[in-house]
KEZAZA-253924 format. One record per residue (C-alpha): residue number from 1; y negated, z negated, x. Coordinates in nm, 3 decimals. Each point is the difference from the previous one (the first is absolute). Layout:
BEGIN
R kefi      yy      zz      xx
R  NUM       Y       Z       X
...
# end
This chain:
BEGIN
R kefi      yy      zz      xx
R    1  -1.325  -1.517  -1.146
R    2  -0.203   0.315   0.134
R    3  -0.073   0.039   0.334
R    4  -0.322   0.047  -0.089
R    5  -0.032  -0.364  -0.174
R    6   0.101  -0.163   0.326
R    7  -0.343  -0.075   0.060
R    8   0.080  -0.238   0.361
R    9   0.185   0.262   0.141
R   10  -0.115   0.083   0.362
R   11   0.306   0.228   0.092
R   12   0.159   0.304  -0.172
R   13   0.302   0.226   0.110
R   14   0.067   0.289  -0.182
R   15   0.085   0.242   0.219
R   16   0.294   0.293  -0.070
R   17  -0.073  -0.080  -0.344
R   18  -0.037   0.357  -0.125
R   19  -0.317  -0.065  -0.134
R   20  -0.226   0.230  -0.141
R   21  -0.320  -0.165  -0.105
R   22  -0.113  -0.362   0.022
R   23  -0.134  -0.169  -0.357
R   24  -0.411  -0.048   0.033
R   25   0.101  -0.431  -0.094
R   26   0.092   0.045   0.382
R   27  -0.356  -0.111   0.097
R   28   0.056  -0.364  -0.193
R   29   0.199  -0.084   0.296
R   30  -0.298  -0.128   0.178
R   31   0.175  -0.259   0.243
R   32   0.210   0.322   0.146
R   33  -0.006   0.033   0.410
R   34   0.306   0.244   0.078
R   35   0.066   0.299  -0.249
R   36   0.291   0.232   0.056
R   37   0.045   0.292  -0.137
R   38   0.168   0.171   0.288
R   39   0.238   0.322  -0.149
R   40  -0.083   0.037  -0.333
R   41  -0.144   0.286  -0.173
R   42  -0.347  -0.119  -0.102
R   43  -0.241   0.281  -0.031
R   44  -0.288  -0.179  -0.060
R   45  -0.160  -0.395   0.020
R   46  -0.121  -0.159  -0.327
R   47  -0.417  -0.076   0.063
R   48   0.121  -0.396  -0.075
R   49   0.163  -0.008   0.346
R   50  -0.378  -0.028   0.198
R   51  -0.005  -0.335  -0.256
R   52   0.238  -0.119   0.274
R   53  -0.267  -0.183   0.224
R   54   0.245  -0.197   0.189
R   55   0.261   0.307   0.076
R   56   0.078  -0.003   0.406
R   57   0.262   0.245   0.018
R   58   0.040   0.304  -0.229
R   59   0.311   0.211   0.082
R   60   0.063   0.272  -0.163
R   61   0.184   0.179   0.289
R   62   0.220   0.327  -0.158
R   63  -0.172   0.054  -0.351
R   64  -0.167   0.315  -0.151
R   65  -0.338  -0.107  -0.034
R   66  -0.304   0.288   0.089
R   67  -0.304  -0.259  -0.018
R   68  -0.137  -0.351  -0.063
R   69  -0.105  -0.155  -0.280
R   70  -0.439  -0.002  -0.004
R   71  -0.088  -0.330   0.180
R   72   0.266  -0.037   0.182
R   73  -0.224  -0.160   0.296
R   74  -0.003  -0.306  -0.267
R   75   0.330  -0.136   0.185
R   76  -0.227  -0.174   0.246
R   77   0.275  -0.229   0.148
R   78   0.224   0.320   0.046
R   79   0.154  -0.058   0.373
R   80   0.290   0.259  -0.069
R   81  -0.024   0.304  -0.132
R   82   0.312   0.256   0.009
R   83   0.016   0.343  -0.135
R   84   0.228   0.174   0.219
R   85   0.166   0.295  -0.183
R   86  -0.182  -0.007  -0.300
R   87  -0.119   0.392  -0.102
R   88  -0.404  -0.018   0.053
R   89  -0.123   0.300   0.171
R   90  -0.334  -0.183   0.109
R   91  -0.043  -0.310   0.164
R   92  -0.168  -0.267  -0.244
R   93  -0.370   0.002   0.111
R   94  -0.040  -0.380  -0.147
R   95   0.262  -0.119   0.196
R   96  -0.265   0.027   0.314
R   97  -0.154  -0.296  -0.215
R   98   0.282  -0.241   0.005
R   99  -0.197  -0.197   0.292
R  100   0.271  -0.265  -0.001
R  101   0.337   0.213   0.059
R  102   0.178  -0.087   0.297
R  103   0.352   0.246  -0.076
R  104  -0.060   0.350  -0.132
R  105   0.308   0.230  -0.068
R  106  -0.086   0.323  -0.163
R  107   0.287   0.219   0.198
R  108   0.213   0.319  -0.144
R  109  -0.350   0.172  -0.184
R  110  -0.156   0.264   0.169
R  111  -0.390  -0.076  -0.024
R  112  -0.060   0.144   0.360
R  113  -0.355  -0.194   0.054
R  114  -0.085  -0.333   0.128
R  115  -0.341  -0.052  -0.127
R  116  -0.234  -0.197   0.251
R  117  -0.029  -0.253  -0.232
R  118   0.304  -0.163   0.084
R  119  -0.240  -0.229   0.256
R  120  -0.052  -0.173  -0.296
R  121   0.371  -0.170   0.016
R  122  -0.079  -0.203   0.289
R  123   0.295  -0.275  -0.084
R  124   0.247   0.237  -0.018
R  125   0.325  -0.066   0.219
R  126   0.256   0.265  -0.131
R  127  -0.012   0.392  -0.125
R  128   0.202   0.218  -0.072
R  129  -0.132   0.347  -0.061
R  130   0.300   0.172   0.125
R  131   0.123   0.393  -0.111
R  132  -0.375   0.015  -0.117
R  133  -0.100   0.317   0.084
R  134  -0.226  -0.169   0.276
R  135  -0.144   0.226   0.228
R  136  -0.316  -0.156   0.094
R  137  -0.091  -0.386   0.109
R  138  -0.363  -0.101  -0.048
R  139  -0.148  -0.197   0.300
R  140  -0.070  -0.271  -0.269
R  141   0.305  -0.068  -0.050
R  142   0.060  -0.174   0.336
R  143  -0.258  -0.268  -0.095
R  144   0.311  -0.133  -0.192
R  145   0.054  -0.284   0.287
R  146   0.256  -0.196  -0.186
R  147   0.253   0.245  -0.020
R  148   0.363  -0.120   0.126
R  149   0.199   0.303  -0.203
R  150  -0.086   0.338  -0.029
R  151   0.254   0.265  -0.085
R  152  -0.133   0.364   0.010
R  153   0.355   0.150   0.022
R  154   0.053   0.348  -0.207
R  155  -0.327   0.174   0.040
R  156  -0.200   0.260   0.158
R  157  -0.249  -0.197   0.258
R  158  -0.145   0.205   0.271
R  159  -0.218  -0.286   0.138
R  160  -0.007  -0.386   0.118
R  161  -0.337  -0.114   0.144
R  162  -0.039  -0.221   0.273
R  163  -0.173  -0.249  -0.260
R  164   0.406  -0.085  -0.066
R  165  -0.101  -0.286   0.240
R  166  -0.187  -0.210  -0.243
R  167   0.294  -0.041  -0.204
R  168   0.170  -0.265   0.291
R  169   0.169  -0.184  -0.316
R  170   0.233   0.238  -0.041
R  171   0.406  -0.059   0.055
R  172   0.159   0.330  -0.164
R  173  -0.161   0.388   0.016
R  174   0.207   0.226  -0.146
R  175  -0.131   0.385   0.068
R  176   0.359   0.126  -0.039
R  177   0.051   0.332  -0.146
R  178  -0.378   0.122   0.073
R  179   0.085   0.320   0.207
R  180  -0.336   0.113   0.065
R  181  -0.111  -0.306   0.199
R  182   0.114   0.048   0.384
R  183  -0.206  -0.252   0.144
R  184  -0.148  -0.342  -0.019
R  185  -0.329  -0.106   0.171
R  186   0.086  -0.257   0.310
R  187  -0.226  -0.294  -0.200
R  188   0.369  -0.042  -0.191
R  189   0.015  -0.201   0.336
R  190  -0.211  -0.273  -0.176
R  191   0.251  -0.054  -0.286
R  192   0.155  -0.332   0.150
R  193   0.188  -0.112  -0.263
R  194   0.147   0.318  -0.124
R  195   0.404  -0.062   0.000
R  196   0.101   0.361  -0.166
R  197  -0.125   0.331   0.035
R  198   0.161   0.287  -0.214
R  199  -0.063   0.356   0.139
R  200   0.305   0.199  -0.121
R  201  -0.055   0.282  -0.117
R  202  -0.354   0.077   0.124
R  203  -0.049   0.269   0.289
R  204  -0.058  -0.262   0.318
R  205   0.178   0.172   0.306
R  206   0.251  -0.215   0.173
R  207  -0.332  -0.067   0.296
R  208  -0.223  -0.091  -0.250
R  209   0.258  -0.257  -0.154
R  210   0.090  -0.142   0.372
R  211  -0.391  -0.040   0.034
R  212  -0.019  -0.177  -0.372
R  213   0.297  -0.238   0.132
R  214  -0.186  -0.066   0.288
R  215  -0.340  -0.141  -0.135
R  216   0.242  -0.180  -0.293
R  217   0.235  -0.181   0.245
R  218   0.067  -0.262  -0.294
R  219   0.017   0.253  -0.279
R  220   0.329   0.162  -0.176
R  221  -0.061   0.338  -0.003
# end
């Protein structure tokens, strides 16, 4: 039968599938949980996929797509969102919405601005916004207390604050690859649980990394 008949279906792989658009029957699959989609080369979401009420995880990881479909924020139970390498040139405002997200991967696109609104994710535990085009961190976004990973690596940050200490969940900070950020405010002190710390490729001099390894006696980095 067609996939899209398979009504009970609560997992689908398709990933390295070559595909180029999904049929709009894709939204009778209304038991679905985990989608993915992951390198294909989808340009665009039919609207039937926010019919999808029960959808956890969406991956869709190494497509072509430049936007989301209108209501989107309909996947309430969305937990797992990943875009990474996908070719949108503006972070998806709606996404800020998504209340419920807990892993957010929207790497490889160069949308340069974390809107403040990102406070609005408080259950998320994993980003990836790396080779961004970051240059600029908004103080809300260290009200993001749950965070365990957080990779940064590949773009232009200038700036941590010392609010970095609210975010004592986190295990892995990668800033690798960042060279305009020489320092690091001595709060990173208060990161207890942090196991890795990637600074390659950033512009710390070899006294401010001694002074880093000091306050992170437990930390990789």
């Amino acid at each position: 039968p067609e996939i899209t008949t398979l009504s009970e279906l609560y997992e689908l792989h398709l990933g390295i599938n070559d595909l180029k658009e999904l049929p709009n029957e894709f939204g009778n699959l209304r038991n679905l949980k985990y989608l993915d989609l992951w390198n294909n080369e989808l340009t665009d979401l039919p609207q039937s996929i926010t019919k999808l009420k029960n959808l956890e995880k969406l991956s869709l990881n190494f497509n072509k797509l430049k936007k989301l479909p209108n209501n989107f924020v309909e996947l309430t139970s969305l937990k797992n969102l990943l875009l990474t390498d996908n070719l949108f040139e503006s972070f998806p405002e709606e996404i800020y919405s998504m209340s419920n997200l807990e892993e957010l991967s929207f790497g490889g696109q160069k949308f340069g601005r974390i809107s403040s609104e990102i406070q609005n994710l408080k259950k998320l535990s994993y980003i990836n916004f790396a080779n961004s085009g970051i240059q600029d961190i908004p103080v809300e976004f260290y009200n993001l207390t749950k965070l365990d990973w957080l990779d940064l690596n590949g773009n232009n940050i200038q700036h941590i604050d010392k609010r970095i200490s609210n975010l004592k969940e986190l295990t892995y900070l990668s800033l690798y690859n960042n060279p305009r950020l020489s320092d690091l405010p001595n709060e990173i002190r208060f990161l207890t649980k942090l196991k890795t710390l990637e600074l390659g490729g950033c512009n710390f001099s070899k006294e401010a990394q001694r002074e880093i390894k000091e306050l992170l006696p437990a930390c990789d980095v």
